[in-house]
C-alpha positions in Angstrom: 0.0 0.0 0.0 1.3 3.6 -1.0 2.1 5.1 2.4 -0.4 7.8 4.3 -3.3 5.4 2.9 -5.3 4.2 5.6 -5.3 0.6 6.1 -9.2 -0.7 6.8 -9.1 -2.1 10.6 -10.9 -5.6 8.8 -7.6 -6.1 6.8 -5.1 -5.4 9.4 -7.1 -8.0 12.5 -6.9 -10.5 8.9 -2.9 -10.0 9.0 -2.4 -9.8 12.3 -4.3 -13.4 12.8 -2.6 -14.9 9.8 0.6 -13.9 12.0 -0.2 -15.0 15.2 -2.6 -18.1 14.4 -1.5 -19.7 11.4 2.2 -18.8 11.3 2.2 -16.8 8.4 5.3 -14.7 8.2 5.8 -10.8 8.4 7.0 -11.1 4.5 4.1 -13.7 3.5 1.6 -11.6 5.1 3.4 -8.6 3.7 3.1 -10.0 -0.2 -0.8 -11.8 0.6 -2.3 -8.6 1.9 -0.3 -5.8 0.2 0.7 -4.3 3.1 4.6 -2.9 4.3 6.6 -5.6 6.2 7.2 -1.9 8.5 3.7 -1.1 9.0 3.0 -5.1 10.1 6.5 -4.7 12.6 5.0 -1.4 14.2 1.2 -3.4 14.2 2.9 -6.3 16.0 4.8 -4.2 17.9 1.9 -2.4 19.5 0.5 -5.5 20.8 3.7 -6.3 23.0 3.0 -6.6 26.1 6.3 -8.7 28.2 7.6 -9.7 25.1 5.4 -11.3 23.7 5.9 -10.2 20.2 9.4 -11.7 20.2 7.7 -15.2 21.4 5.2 -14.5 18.4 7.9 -14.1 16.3 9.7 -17.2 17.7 6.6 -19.3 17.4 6.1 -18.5 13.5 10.1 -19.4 13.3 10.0 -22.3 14.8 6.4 -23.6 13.3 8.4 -23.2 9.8 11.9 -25.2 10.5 9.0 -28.1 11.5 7.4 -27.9 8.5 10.7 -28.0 6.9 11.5 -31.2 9.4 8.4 -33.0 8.4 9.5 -32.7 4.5 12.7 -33.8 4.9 11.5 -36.6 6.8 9.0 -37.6 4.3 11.2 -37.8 1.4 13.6 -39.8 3.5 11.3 -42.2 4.1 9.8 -42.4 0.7 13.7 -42.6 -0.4 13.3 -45.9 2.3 10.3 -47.3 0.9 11.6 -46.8 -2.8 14.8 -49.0 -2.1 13.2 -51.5 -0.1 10.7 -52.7 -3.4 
């Protein structure tokens, strides 16, 4: 979004539970809802209360290297399976 254009309230709670919900990233939210990475850091930063933006953050991080994990894994096993027929 240019910048000094009002975001509507619907479209930043939409971003800011994609974030803190789903895991969706700062930059993934950034790209879906066409909205500056910066303006999403300052929204998320407003909610912090002890810290817990960084353990938002951390969470999100964290949900991602699973999902990576649980890829990896799969091919492995599939790599397994494959040499085992």
């Amino acid at each position: 979004m240019p910048k000094g254009i009002p975001i509507d309230p619907i479209i930043k709670d939409e971003v800011l539970a994609s974030i803190r919900d789903h895991g969706m990233t700062i930059r993934e939210a950034s790209e879906r809802f066409k909205v500056d990475r910066r303006c999403i850091g300052r929204w998320l930063g407003g909610e912090v209360v002890d810290g817990s933006k960084n353990l938002i953050l951390e969470n999100n991080r964290l949900k991602k290297k699973l999902e990576i994990a649980e890829r990896v894994i799969g091919r492995m096993t599939l790599e397994i399976q494959r040499g085992k027929d």
